[in-house]
C-alpha positions in Angstrom: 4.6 -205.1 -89.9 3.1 -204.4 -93.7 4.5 -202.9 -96.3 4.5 -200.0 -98.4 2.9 -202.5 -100.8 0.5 -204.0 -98.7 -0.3 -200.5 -96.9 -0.8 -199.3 -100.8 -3.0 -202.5 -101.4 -5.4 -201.7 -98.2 -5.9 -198.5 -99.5 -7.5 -200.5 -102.2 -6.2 -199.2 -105.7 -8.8 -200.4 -107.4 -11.7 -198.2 -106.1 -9.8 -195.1 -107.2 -11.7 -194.6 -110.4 -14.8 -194.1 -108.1 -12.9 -190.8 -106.9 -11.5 -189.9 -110.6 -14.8 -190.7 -112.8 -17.0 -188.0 -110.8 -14.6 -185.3 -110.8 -14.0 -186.0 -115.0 -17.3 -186.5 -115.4 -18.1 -183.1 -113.6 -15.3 -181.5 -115.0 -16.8 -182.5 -118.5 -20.2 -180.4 -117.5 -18.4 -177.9 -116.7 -16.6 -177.3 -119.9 -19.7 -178.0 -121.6 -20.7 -174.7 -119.6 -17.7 -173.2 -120.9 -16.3 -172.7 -117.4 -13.5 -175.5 -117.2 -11.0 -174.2 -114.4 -8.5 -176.7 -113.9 -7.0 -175.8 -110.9 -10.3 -176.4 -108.9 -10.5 -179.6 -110.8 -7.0 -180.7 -109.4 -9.1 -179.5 -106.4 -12.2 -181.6 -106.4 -9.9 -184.4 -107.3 -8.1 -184.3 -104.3 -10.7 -184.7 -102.1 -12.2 -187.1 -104.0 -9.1 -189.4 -103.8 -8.7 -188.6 -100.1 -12.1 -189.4 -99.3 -11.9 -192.8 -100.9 -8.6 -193.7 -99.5 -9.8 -192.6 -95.9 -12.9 -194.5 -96.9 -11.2 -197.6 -97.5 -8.7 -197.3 -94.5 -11.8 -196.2 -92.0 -13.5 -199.6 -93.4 -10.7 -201.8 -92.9 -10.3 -200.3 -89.3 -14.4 -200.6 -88.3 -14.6 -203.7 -90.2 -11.0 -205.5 -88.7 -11.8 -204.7 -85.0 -15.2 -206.1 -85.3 -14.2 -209.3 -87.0 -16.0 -209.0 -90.0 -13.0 -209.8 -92.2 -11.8 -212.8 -90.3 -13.0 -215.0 -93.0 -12.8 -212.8 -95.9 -12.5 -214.0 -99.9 -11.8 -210.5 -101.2 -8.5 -208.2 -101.2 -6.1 -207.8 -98.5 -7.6 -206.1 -95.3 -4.7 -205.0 -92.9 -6.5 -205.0 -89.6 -8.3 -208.4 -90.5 -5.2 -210.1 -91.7 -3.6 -208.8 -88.3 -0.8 -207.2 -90.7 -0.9 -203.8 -89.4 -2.5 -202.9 -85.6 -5.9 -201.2 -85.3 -4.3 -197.8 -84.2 -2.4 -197.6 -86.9 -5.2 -198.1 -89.6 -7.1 -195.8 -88.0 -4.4 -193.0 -88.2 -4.1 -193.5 -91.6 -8.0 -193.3 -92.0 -7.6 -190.1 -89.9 -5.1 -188.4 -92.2 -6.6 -189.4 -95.0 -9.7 -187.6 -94.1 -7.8 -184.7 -92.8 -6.6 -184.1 -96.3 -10.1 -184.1 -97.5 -11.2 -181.8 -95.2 -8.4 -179.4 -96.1 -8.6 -179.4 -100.1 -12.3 -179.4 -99.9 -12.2 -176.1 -97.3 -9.8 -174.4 -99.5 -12.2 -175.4 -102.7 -15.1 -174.1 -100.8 -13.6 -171.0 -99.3 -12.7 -169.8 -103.4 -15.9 -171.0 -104.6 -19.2 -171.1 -102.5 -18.8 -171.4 -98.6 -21.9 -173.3 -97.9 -19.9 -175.8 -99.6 -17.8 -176.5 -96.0 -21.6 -178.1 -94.9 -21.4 -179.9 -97.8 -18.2 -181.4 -97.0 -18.7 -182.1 -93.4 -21.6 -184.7 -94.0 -19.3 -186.4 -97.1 -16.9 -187.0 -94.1 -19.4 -188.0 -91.4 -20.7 -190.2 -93.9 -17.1 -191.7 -94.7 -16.5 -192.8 -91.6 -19.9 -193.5 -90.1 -20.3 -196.3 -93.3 -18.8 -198.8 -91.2 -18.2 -197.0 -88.0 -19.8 -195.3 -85.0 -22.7 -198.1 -83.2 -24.8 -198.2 -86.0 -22.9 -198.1 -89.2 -25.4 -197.9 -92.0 -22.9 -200.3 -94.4 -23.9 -202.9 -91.8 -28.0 -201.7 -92.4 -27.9 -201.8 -96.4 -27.4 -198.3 -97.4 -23.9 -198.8 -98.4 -25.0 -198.5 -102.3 -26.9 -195.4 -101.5 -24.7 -193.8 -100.0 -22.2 -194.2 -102.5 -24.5 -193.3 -105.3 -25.3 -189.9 -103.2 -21.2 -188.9 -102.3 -20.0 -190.3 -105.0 -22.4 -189.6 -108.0 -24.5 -186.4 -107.1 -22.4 -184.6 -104.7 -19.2 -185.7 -106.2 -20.0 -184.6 -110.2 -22.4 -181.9 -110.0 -20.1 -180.3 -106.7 -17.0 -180.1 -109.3 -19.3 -178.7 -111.9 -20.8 -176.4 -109.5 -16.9 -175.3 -108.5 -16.1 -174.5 -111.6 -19.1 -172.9 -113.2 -21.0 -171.7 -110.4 -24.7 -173.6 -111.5 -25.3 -177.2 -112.3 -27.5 -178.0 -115.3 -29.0 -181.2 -116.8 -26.1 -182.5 -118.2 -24.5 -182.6 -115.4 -27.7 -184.1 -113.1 -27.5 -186.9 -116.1 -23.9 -187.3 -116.1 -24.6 -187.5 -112.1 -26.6 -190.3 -111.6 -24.9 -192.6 -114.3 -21.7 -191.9 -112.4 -23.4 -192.9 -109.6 -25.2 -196.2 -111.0 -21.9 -197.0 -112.0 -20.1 -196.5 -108.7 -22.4 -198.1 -106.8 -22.0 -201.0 -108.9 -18.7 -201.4 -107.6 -19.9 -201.9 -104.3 -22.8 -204.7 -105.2 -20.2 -206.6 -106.8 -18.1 -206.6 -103.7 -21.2 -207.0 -101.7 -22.3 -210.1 -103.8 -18.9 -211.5 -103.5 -18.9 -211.2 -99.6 -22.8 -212.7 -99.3 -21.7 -215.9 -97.1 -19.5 -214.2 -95.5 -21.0 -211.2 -94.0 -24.3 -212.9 -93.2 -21.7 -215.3 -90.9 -21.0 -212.2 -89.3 -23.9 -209.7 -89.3 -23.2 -207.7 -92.0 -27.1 -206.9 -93.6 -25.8 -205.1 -96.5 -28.3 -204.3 -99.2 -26.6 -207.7 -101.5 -27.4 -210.1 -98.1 -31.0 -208.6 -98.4 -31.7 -209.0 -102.0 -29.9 -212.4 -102.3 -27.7 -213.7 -104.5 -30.3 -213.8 -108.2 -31.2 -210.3 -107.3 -28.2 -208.6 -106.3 -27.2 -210.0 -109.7 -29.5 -208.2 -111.4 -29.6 -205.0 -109.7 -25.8 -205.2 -110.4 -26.5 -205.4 -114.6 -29.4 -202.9 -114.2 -27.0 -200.4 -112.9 -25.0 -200.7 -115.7 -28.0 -200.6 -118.1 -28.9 -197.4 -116.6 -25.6 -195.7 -117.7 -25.8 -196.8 -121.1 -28.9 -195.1 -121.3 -28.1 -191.9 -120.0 -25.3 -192.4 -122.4 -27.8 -192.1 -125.2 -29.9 -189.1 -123.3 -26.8 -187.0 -123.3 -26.6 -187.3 -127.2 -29.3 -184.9 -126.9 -26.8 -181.8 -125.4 -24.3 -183.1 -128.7 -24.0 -186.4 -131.0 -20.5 -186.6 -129.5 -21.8 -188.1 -126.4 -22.5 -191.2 -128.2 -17.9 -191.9 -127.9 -19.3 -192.6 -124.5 -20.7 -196.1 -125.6 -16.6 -197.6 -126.6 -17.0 -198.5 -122.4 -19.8 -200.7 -124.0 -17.5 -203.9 -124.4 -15.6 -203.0 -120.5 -19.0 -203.4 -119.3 -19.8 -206.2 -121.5 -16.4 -207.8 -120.3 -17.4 -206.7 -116.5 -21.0 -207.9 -116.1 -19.5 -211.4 -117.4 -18.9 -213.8 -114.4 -22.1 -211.6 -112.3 -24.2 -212.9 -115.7 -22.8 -216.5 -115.5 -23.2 -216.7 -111.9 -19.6 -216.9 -110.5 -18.9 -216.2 -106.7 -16.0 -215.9 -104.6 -12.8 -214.4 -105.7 -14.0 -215.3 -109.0 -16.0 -211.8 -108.7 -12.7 -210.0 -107.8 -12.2 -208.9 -111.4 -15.6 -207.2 -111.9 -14.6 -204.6 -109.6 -11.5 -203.8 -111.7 -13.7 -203.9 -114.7 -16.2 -201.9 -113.5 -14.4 -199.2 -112.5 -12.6 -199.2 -115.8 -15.7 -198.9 -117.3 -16.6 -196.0 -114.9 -13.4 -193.9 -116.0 -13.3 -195.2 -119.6 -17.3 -193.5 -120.2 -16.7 -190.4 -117.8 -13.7 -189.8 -120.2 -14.7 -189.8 -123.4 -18.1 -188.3 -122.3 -16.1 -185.4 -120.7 -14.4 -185.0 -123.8 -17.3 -185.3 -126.2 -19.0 -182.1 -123.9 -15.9 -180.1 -123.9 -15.4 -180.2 -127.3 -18.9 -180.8 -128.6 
């Protein structure tokens, strides 16, 4: 039987700034807008963070009952580690999802109804990632898929929300939000490269190879320090965005010097850290700029 801990350590703590970045981040380009409303960003937050968590749960279900974690080097997985039955992952994926589904129909309902649409394919994609016969996580469109939910749908639907148009500040803030979120997952995916090509797991990391995923993994966080620099153009105060510089510095460290393993555990951590230290200050630097 797990524990609270270990049921809050499947849940996987440290993805959660890929929920919170996009919703600060859209937030931020919002206000920038002037049409910050905070109770729809409590909103959008909420079904970010239940999407993530149901994300994370429906992955250790799909992935545990098909013995891809049985030989696994990276966090706990509760199914794989046979502390916690299928069933019972599976609920919690369910609920998880269920809570989603709920904040994001009310957010929809006060704010633009085609919005429920919306939401219905976020969730179809959440669980069909690693579930369903033909789980595209297994097929190498983990990282787009992220970059899409996550980075697109995720920031410029909480600045659409809130103001009721997106702009190019928000598109911008968009895709380095979701450069930077999909990093996440090609580190995890280059620290589970001899594992899941054991057990049939083509992500896009297993495709590329080890050199490459390497360097699609410090292009991605190029590519957010240059957006960095083309939102200066909307106000100089975007350039507080660039103190994440030495988080990603710190991040993109064992990934430069070629470490594998749990040795790449950390860059997740650091990598999302990154993610909500930039979306912060960014966010900030459009609110009050």
């Amino acid at each position: 039987m797990a524990s609270i801990a270990q049921w809050v350590e499947g849940a996987r703590p440290r993805t959660l700034p890929n929920a919170v970045a996009p919703v600060v981040a859209g937030t931020g380009a919002a206000a920038w807008l002037d049409a910050f409303v905070w109770w729809k960003a409590l909103l959008a937050l909420a079904v970010s963070l239940a999407l993530i968590v149901g994300v994370n749960y429906a992955n250790d279900y799909s992935d545990g009952i098909r013995g891809t974690d049985d030989d696994r080097a990276g966090p706990l997985r509760l199914v794989g580690s046979k502390l916690a039955s299928p069933r019972a992952v599976l609920s919690a994926a369910v609920v998880s999802l269920a809570v989603g589904a709920v904040a994001g129909l009310a957010l929809a309902v006060v704010s633009a109804p085609w919005l429920i649409a919306v939401g219905v394919v976020c969730i179809a994609g959440a669980w069909l990632y690693t579930g369903g016969s033909r789980p595209y996580g297994y097929a190498g469109f983990g990282e787009v898929a992220v970059f899409v939910f996550f980075g697109l749908v995720a920031v410029l639907g909480t600045q659409y929300t809130q103001a009721l148009r997106v702009d190019w500040v928000g598109l911008a803030l968009a895709v380095a939000t979701g450069a930077l979120s999909s990093a996440v997952l090609v580190a995890n995916n280059l620290r589970d490269i001899p594992t899941d090509r054991v057990a049939g797991k083509v992500t896009l990391a297993v495709r590329l190879g080890d050199a490459h995923t390497r360097i699609l993994y410090q292009s991605m966080l190029a590519v957010a320090g240059v957006l960095t620099l083309v939102l200066m153009l909307a106000t100089p105060w975007c350039a507080v965005g660039l103190i994440a510089a030495p988080l990603a510095l710190r991040a993109a460290g064992p990934v430069r010097r070629g470490l594998g393993g749990r040795e790449l555990i950390p860059v997740l951590r650091d990598t999302g850290l990154t993610m909500l230290v930039w979306s912060i200050a960014v966010a900030v630097a459009l609110a009050f700029g």
